[in-house]
C-alpha angles and dihedrals in degrees: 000000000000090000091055092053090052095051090047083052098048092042083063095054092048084058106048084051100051085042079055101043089047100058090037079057096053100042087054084047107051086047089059085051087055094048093046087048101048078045101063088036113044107013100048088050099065097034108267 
């Protein structure tokens, strides 16, 4: 029974770290779309 407890446990934490590297994914993310975006919009425009 102990063992159960401790996968239960360390499923948890696997979880709390992929919820945290997702959103660590999508914030990266989301900052690559902006600087693409900046990119198109700004850059190109004055002849970057």
């Amino acid at each position: 029974m102990n063992r159960a407890a401790c996968d239960n446990a360390l499923l948890a934490a696997c979880d709390e770290l992929y919820g945290k590297l997702a959103r660590a994914a999508a914030v990266g993310l989301l900052g690559v779309a902006v600087g693409v975006t900046w990119y198109v919009l700004v850059g190109l425009r004055v002849g970057a």
